[in-house]
TORSE-990890 format. One record per residue (C-alpha): x, y, z; residue number from 1; residue in three letters. Coordinates in nm, 3 decimals, decimal comma. Example, Ala and Ser with C-alpha at 12.3 -4.5 7.8 and 13.67 -1.06 7.14 Angstrom:
BEGIN
{{1,230; -0,450; 0,780}; 1; 'ala'}
{{1,367; -0,106; 0,714}; 2; 'ser'}
END
This chain:
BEGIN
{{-2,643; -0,946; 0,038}; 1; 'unk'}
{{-2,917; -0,692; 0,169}; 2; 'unk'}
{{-3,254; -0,893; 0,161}; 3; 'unk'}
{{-3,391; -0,664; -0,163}; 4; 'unk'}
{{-3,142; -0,740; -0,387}; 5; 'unk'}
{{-3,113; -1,057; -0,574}; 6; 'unk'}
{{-2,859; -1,136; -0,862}; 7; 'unk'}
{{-2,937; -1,154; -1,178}; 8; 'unk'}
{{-2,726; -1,495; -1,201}; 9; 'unk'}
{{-3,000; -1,648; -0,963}; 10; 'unk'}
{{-3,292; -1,507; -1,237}; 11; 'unk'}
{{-3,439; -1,629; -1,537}; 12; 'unk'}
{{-3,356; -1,286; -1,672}; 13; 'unk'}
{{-2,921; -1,311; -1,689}; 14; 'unk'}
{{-2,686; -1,244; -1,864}; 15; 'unk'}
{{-2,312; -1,027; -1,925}; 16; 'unk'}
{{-2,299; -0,702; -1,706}; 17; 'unk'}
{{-2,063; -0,450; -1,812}; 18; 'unk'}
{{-1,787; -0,614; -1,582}; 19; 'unk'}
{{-1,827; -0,960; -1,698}; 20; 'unk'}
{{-1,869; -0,868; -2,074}; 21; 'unk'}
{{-1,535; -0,665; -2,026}; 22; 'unk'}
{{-1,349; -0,899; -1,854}; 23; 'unk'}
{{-1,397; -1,204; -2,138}; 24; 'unk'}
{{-1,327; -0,919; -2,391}; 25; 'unk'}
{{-1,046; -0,839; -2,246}; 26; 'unk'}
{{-0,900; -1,224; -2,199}; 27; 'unk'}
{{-1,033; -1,309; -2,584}; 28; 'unk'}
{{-1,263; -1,600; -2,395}; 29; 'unk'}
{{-1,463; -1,456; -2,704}; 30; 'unk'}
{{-1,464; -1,628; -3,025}; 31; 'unk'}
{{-1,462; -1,380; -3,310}; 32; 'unk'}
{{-1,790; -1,481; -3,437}; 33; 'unk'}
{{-1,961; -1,426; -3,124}; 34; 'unk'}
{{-1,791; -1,071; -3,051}; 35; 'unk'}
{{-1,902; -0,996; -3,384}; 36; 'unk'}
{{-2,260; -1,091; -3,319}; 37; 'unk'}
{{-2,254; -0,867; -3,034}; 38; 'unk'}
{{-2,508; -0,580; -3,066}; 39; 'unk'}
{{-2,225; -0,245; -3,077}; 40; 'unk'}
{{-2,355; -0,107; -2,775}; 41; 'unk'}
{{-2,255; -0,390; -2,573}; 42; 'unk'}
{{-1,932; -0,405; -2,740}; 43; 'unk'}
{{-1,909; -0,036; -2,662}; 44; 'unk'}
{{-2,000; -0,020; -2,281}; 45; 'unk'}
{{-1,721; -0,340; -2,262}; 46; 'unk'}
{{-1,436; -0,125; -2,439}; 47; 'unk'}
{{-1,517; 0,212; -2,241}; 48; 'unk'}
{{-1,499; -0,048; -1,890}; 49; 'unk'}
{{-1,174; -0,188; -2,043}; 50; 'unk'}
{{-0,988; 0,111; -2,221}; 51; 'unk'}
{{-0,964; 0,210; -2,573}; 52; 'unk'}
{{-0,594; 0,157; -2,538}; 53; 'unk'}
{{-0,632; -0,217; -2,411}; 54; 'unk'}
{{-0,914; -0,289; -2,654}; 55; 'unk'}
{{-0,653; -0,286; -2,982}; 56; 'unk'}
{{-0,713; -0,634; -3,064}; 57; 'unk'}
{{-1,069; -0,608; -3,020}; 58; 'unk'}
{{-1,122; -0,300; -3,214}; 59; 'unk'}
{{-0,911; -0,502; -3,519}; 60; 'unk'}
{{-1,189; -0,807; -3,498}; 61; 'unk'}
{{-1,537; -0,647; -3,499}; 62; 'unk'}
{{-1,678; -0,580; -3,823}; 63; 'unk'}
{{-1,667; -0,238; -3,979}; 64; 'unk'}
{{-2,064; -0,203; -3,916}; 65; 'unk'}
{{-2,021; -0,204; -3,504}; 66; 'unk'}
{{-1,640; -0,033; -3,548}; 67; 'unk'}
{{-1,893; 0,251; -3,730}; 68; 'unk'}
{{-2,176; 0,267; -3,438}; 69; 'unk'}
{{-1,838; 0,265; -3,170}; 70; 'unk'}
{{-1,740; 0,610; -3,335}; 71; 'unk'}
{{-2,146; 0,718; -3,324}; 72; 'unk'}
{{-2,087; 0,655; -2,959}; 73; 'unk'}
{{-1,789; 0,804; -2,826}; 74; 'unk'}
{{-1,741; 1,100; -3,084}; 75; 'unk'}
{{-2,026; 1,297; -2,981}; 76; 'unk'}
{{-2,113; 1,496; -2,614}; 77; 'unk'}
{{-2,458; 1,510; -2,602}; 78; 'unk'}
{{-2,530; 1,701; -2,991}; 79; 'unk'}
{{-2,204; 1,839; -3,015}; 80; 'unk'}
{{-1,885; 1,697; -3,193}; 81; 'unk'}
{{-1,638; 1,568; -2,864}; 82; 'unk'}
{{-1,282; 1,675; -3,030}; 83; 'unk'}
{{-1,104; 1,532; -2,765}; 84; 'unk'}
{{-1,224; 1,151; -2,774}; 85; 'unk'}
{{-1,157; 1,175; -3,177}; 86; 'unk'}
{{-0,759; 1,250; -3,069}; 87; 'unk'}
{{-0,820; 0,989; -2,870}; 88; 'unk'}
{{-0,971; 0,720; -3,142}; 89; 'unk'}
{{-0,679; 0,786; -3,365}; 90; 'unk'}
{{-0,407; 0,807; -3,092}; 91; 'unk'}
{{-0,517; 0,420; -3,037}; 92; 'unk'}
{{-0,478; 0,339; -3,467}; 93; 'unk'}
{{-0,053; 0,401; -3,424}; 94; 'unk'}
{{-0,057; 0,112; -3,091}; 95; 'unk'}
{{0,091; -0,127; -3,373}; 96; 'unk'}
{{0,346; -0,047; -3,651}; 97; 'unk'}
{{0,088; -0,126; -3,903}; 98; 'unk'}
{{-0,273; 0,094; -4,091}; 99; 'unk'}
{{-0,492; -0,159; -3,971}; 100; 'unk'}
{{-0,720; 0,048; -3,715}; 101; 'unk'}
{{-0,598; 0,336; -3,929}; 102; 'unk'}
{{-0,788; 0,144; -4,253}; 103; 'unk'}
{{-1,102; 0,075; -4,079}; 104; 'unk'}
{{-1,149; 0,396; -3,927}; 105; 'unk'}
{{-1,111; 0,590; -4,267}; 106; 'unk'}
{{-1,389; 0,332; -4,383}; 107; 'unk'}
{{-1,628; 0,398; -4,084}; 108; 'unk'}
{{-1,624; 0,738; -3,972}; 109; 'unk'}
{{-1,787; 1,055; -4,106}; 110; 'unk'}
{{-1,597; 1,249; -4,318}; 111; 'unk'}
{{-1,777; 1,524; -4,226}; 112; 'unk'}
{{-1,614; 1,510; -3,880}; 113; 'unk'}
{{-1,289; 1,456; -4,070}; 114; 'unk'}
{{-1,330; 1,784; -4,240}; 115; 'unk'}
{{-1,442; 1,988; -3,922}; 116; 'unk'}
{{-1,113; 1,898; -3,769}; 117; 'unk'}
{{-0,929; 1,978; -4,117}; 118; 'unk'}
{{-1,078; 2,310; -4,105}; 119; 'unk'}
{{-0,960; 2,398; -3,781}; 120; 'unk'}
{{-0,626; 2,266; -3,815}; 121; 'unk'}
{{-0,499; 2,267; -4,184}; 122; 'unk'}
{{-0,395; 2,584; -4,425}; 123; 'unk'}
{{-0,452; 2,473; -4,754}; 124; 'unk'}
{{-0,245; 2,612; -5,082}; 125; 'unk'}
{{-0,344; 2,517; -5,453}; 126; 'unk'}
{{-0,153; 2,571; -5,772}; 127; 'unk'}
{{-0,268; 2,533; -6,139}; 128; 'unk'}
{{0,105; 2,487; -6,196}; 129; 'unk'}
{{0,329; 2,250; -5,978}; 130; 'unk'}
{{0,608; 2,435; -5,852}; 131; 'unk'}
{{0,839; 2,346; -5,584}; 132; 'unk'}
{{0,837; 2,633; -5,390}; 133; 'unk'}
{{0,628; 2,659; -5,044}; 134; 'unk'}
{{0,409; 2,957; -5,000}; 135; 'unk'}
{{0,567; 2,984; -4,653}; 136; 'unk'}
{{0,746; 2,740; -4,441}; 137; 'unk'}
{{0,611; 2,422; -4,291}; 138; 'unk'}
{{0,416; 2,342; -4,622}; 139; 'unk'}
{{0,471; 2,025; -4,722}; 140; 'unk'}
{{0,250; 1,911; -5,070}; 141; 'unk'}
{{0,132; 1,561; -5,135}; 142; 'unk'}
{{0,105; 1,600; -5,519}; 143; 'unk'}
{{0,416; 1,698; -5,620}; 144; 'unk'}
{{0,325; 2,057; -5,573}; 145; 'unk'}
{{0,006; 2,140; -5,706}; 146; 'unk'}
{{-0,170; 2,155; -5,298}; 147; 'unk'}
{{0,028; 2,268; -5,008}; 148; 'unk'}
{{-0,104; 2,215; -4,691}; 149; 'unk'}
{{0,036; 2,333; -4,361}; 150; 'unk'}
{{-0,065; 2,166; -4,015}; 151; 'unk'}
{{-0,156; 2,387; -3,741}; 152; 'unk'}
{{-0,099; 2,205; -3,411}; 153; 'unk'}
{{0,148; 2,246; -3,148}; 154; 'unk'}
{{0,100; 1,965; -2,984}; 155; 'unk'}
{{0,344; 1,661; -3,169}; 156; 'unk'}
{{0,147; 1,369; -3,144}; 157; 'unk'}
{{-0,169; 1,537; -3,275}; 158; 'unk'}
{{0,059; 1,671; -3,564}; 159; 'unk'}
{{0,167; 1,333; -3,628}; 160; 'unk'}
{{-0,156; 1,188; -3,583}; 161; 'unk'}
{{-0,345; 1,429; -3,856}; 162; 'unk'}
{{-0,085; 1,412; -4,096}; 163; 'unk'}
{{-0,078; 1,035; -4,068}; 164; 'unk'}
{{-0,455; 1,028; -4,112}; 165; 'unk'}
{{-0,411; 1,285; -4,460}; 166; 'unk'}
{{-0,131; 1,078; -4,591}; 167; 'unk'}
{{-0,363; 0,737; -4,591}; 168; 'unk'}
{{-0,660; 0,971; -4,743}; 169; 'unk'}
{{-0,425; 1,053; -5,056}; 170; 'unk'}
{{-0,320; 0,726; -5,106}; 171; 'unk'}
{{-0,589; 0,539; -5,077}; 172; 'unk'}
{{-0,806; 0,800; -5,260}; 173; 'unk'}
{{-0,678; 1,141; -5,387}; 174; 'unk'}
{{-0,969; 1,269; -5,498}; 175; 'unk'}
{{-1,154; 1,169; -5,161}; 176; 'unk'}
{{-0,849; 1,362; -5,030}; 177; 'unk'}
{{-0,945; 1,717; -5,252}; 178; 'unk'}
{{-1,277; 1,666; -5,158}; 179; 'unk'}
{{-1,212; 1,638; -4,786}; 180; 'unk'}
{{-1,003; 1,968; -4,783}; 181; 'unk'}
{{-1,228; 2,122; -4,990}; 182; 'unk'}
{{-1,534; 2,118; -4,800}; 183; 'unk'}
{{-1,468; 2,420; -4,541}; 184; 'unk'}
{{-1,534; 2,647; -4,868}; 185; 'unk'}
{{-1,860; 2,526; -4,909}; 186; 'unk'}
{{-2,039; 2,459; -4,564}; 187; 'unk'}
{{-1,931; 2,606; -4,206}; 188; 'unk'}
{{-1,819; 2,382; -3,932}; 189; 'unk'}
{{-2,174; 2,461; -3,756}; 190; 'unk'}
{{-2,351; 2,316; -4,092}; 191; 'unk'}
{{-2,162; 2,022; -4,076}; 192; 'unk'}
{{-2,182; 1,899; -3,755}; 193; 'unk'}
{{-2,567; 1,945; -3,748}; 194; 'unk'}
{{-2,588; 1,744; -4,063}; 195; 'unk'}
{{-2,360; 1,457; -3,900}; 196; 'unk'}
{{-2,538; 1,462; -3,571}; 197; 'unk'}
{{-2,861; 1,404; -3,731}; 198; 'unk'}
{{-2,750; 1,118; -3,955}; 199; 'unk'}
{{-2,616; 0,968; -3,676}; 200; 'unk'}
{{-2,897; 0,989; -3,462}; 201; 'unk'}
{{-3,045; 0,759; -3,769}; 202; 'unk'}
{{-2,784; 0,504; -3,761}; 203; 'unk'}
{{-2,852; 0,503; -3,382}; 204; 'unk'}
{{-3,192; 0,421; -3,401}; 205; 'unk'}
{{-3,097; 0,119; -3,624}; 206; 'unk'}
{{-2,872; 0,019; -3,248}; 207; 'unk'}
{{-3,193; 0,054; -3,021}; 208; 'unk'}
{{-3,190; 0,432; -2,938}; 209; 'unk'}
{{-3,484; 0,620; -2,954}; 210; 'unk'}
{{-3,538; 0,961; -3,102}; 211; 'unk'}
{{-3,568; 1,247; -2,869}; 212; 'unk'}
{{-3,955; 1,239; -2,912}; 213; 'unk'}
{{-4,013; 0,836; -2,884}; 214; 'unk'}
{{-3,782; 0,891; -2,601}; 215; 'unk'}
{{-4,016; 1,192; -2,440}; 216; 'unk'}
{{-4,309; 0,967; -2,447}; 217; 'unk'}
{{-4,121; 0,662; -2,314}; 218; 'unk'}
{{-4,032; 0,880; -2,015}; 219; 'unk'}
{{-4,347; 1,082; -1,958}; 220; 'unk'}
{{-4,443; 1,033; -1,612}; 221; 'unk'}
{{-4,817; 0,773; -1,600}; 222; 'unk'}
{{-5,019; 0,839; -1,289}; 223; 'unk'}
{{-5,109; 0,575; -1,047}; 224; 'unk'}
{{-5,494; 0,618; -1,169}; 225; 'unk'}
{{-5,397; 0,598; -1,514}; 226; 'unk'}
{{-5,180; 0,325; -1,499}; 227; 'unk'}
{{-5,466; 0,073; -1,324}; 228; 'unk'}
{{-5,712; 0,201; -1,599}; 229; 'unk'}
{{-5,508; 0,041; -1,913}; 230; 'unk'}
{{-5,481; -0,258; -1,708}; 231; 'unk'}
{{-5,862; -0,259; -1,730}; 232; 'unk'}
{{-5,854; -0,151; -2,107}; 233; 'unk'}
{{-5,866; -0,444; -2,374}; 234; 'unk'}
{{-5,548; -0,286; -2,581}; 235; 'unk'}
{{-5,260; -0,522; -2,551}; 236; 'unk'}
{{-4,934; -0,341; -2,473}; 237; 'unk'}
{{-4,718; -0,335; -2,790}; 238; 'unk'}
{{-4,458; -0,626; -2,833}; 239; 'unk'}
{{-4,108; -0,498; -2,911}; 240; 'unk'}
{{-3,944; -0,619; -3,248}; 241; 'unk'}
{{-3,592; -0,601; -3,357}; 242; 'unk'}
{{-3,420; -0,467; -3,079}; 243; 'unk'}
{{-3,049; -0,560; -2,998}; 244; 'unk'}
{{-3,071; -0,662; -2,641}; 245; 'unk'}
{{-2,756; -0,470; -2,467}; 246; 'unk'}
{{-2,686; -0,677; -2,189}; 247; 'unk'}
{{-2,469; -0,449; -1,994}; 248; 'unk'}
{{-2,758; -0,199; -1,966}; 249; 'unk'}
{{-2,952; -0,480; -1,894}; 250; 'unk'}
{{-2,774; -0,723; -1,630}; 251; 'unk'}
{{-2,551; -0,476; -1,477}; 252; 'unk'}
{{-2,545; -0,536; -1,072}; 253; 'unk'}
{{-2,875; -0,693; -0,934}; 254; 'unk'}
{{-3,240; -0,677; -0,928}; 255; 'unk'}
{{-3,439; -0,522; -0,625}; 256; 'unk'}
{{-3,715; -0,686; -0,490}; 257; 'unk'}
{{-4,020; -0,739; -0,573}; 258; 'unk'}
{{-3,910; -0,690; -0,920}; 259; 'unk'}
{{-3,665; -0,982; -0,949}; 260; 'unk'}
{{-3,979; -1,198; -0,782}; 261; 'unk'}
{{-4,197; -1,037; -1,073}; 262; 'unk'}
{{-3,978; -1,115; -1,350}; 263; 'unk'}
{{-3,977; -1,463; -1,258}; 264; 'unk'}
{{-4,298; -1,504; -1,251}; 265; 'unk'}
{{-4,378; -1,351; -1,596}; 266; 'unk'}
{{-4,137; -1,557; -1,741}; 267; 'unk'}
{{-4,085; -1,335; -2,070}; 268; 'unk'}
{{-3,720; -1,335; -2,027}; 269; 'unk'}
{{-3,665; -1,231; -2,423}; 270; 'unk'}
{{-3,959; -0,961; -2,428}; 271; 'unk'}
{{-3,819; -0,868; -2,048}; 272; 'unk'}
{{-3,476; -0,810; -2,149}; 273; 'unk'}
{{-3,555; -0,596; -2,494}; 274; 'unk'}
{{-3,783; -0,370; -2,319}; 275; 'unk'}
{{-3,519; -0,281; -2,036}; 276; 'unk'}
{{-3,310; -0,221; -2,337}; 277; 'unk'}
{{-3,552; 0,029; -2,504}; 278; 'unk'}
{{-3,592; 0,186; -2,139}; 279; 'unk'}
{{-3,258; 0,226; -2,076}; 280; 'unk'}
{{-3,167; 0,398; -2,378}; 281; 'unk'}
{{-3,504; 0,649; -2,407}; 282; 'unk'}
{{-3,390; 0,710; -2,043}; 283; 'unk'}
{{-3,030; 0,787; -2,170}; 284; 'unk'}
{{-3,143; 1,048; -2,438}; 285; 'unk'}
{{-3,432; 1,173; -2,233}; 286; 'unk'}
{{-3,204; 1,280; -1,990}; 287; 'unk'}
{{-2,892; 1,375; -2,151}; 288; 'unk'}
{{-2,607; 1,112; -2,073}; 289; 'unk'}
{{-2,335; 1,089; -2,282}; 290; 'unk'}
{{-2,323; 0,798; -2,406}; 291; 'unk'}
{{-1,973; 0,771; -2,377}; 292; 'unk'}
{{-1,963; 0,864; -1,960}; 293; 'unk'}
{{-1,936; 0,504; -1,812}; 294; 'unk'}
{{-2,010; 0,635; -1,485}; 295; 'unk'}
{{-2,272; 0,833; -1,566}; 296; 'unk'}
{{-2,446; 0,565; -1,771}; 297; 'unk'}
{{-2,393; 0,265; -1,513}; 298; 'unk'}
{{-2,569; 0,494; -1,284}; 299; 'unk'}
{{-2,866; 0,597; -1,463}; 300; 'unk'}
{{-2,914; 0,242; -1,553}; 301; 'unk'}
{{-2,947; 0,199; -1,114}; 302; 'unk'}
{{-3,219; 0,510; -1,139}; 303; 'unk'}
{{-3,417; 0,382; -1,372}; 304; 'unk'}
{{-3,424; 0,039; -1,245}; 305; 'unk'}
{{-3,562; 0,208; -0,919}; 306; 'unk'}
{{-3,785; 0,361; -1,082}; 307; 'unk'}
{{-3,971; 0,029; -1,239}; 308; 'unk'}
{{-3,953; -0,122; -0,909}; 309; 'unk'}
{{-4,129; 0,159; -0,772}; 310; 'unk'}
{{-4,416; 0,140; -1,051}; 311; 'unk'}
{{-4,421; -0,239; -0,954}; 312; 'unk'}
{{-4,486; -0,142; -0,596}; 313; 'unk'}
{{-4,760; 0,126; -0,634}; 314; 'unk'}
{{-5,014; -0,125; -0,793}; 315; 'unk'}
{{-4,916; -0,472; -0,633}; 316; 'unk'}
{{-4,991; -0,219; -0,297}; 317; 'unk'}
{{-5,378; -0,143; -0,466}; 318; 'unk'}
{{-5,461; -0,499; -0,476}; 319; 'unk'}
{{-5,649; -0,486; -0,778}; 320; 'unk'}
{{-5,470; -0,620; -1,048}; 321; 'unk'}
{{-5,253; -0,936; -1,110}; 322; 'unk'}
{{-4,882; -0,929; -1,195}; 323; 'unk'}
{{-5,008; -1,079; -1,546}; 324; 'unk'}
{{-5,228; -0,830; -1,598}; 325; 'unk'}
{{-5,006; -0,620; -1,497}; 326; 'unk'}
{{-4,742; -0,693; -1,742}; 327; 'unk'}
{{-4,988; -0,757; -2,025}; 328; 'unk'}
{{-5,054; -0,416; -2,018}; 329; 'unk'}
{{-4,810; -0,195; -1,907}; 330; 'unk'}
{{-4,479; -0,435; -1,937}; 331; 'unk'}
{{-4,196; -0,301; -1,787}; 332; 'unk'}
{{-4,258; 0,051; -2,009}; 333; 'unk'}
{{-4,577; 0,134; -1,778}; 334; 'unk'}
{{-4,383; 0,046; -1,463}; 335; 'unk'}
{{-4,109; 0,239; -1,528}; 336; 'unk'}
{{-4,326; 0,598; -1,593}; 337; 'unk'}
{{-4,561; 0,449; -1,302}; 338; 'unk'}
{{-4,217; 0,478; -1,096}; 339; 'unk'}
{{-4,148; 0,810; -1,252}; 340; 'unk'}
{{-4,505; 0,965; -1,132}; 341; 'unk'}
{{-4,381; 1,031; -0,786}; 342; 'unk'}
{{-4,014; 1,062; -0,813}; 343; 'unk'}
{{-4,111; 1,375; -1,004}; 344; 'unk'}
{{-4,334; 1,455; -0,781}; 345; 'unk'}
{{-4,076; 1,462; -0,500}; 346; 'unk'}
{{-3,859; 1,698; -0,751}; 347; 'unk'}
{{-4,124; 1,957; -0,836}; 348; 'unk'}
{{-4,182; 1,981; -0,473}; 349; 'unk'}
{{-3,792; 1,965; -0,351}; 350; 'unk'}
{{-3,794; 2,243; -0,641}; 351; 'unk'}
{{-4,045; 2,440; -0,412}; 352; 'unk'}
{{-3,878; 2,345; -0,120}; 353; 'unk'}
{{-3,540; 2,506; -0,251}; 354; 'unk'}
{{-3,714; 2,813; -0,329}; 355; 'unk'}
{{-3,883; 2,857; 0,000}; 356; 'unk'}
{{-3,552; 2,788; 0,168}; 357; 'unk'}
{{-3,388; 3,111; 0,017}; 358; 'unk'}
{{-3,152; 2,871; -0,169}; 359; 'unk'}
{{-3,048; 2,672; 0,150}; 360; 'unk'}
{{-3,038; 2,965; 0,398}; 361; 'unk'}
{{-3,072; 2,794; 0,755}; 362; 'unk'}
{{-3,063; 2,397; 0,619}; 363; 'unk'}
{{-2,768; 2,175; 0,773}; 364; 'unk'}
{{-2,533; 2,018; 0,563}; 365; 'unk'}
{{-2,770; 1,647; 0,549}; 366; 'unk'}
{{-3,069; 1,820; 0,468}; 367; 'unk'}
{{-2,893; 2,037; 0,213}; 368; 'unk'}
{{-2,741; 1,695; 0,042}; 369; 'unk'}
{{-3,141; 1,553; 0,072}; 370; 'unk'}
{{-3,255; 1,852; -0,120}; 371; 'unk'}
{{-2,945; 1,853; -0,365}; 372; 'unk'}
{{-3,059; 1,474; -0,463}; 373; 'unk'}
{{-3,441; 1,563; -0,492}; 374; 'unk'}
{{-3,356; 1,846; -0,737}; 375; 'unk'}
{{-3,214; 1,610; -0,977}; 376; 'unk'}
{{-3,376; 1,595; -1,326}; 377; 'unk'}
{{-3,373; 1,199; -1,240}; 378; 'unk'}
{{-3,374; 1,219; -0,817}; 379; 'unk'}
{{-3,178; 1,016; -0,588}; 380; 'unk'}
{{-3,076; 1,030; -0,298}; 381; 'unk'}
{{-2,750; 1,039; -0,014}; 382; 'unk'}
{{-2,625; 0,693; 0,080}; 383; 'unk'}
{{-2,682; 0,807; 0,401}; 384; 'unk'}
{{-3,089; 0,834; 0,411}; 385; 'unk'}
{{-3,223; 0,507; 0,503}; 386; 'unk'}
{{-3,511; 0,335; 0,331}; 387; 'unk'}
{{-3,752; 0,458; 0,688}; 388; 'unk'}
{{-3,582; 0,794; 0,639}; 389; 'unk'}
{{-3,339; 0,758; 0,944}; 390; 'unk'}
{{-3,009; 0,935; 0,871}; 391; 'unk'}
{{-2,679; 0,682; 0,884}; 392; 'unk'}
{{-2,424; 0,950; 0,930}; 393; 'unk'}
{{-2,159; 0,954; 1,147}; 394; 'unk'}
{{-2,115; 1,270; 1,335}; 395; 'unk'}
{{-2,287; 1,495; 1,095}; 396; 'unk'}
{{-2,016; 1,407; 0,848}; 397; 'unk'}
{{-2,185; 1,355; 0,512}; 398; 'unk'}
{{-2,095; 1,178; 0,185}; 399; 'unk'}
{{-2,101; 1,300; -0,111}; 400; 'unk'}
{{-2,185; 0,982; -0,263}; 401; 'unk'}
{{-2,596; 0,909; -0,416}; 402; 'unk'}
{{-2,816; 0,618; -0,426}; 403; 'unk'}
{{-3,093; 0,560; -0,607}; 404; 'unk'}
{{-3,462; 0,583; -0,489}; 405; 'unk'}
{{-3,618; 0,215; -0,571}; 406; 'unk'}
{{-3,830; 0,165; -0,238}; 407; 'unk'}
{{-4,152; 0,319; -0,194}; 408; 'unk'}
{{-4,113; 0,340; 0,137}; 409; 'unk'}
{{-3,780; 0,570; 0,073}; 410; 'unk'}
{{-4,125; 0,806; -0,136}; 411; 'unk'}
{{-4,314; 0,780; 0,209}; 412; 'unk'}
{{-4,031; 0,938; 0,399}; 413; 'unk'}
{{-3,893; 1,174; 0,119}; 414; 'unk'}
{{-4,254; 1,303; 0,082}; 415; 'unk'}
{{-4,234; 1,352; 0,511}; 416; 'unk'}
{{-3,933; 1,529; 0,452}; 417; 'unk'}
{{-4,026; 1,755; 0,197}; 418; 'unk'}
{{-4,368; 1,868; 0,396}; 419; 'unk'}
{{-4,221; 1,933; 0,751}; 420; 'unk'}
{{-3,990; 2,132; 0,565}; 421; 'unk'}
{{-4,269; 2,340; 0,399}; 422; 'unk'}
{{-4,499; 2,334; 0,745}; 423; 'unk'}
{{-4,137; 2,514; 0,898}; 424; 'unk'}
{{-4,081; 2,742; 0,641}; 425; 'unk'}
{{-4,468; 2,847; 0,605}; 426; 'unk'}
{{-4,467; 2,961; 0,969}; 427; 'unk'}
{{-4,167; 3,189; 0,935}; 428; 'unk'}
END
């Protein structure tokens, strides 16, 4: 284990990271009380690690509330309805001969999203007077021939799928089924989806999720200076209330040092753990990770914590405040946009950098991946730059794959980097 990393299982601070959470999921070591008692994020990061496909059982035992926020989660990209992953959600309710998954997802999702796909797909036909007649072949009618409808979709098991999901519509509620086809003649697809995405983003918030603004201000960037004066200031920081704790953004992988150290001694677990959770997230929206990306999330969650432990670092190095001081003012929220201060300092000036290079004219292939990292709307960095900014590459052969920044000695020797590239390119 390298010396600045400590796991969480050692800390004060512990709990299920997205691995461990999974993995009990996925064995049902979970009673059903407990998985329902699980705030739906958690639930969600577990079932994206495990596969919707091996999650069946689990999707059939949560309660309709976190089956709801699941769909929040994995139906959108960014502000934009994701198609694909809705295939996907009701390709998983025909795993079992039964309606089940079917059932709850007709009581959880938004309609609205049901009649964006309807739109797209279905040809509707209406009659005064039943007749038995098609208006063209392929129509099939629910109602004994007052609507024919006709399914446009060449692939089978989408065919199947939509038709499926109409036929449980009309019987469970036919005039929930009118309405649903109905709605393309009043509002456009573009209406609708705007409307769902923002009453979404209001069940969200109810899961821990900032708004884009809260999220802004959790993420605006607090100079050193700045920082050490609300230490001084009276105000106490604000105490977080009512936020789920999502463990796998929380306890995923290990602590760095000296934040593990810090955390202990503070020994706010509770407070510690909700305001990583309110971090996390504003960082999510802030910088525009679907939440549905695994990958994508598990790493910003490594970025961010970098970036508290470099907050942590700049003041312990002034000498003029205490860690209690420093967390009764600032809490892990000040850290984390104390951490931010320089890493986007590194970008604007990697920005510059980039420019002054003529887009990479004359760089080599490591400094090219340096710069690449720095330009990052959240930077990081090759594995291959050390913390003292030696290069661990083996014959000039790079990888492609990043780190994060979360030593500020790694800032000392970026900022190096960055000048004696400016000093070389000012003299040409």
């Amino acid at each position: 284990m390298n010396s600045s990393d400590v796991t969480t299982e050692n800390l004060p601070l512990g709990g299920f990271s997205t691995q461990s959470l999974a993995r009990m999921i996925f064995r049902a070591e979970l009673p059903e009380h407990y998985l329902r008692a699980l705030p739906a994020q958690s639930l969600f990061l577990a079932i994206k690690h495990n596969g919707l496909e091996s999650s069946v059982d689990t999707l059939e035992s949560i309660s309709d509330s976190q089956f709801r926020a699941l769909l929040d989660f994995d139906l959108w990209g960014l502000d934009r309805f994701n198609e694909d992953n809705f295939w996907e959600w009701l390709a998983v309710t025909d795993a079992r001969n039964d309606l089940v998954l079917l059932q709850k997802t007709l009581r959880t999702i938004d309609l609205k999203l049901v009649s964006m796909v309807l739109a797209k797909y279905v040809d509707v036909v209406t009659f005064e007077e039943p007749t038995d007649h098609p208006p063209e072949p392929k129509y099939y009618t629910p109602d004994r021939g007052y609507t024919w409808i006709n399914i446009r979709l060449e692939n089978e098991h989408r065919h199947f799928l939509l038709g499926r999901l109409l036929a449980l519509i009309f019987e469970t509620n036919p005039n929930l089924f009118y309405q649903v086809l109905a709605v393309k003649n009043l509002e456009t697809n573009t209406v609708l989806e705007e409307t769902s995405f923002q009453e979404r983003n209001v069940r969200l918030a109810a899961e821990g999720i900032p708004d884009i603004e809260h999220a802004h201000q959790l993420n605006a960037p607090l100079a050193l200076s700045r920082a050490i004066s609300q230490i001084g200031e009276t105000n106490q920081l604000e105490v977080i209330a009512d936020i789920p704790t999502v463990e796998p953004l929380v306890y995923e992988g290990s602590l760095l040092q000296p934040l593990a150290s810090f955390l202990e001694k503070v020994h706010r677990s509770d407070e510690c753990a909700a305001e990583l959770s309110i971090i996390m997230n504003s960082a999510l929206v802030h910088f525009n990770v679907e939440l549905h990306d695994h990958h994508q999330v598990l790493d910003l969650v490594r970025r961010v914590r970098g970036a508290i432990n470099i907050g942590l670092q700049l003041l312990v190095e002034t000498d003029q405040v205490t860690e209690q001081g420093i967390y009764s003012a600032l809490g892990l929220r000040g850290l984390y946009r104390a951490g931010l201060y320089p890493l986007m300092e590194l970008r604007r000036n990697a920005l510059k950098a980039a420019r002054q290079t003529e887009l990479g004219q004359d760089l080599d292939a490591i400094q090219l991946a340096i710069l690449s990292g720095l330009t990052d709307k959240f930077p990081h960095i090759p594995s291959f730059f050390q913390s003292d900014g030696s290069i661990q590459a083996h014959d000039q052969k790079v990888k492609a794959e990043f780190k994060e920044i979360s030593q500020l000695q790694e800032i000392h020797a970026l900022s190096n980097f960055l000048r004696e590239l400016a000093i070389r390119y000012d003299k040409k």
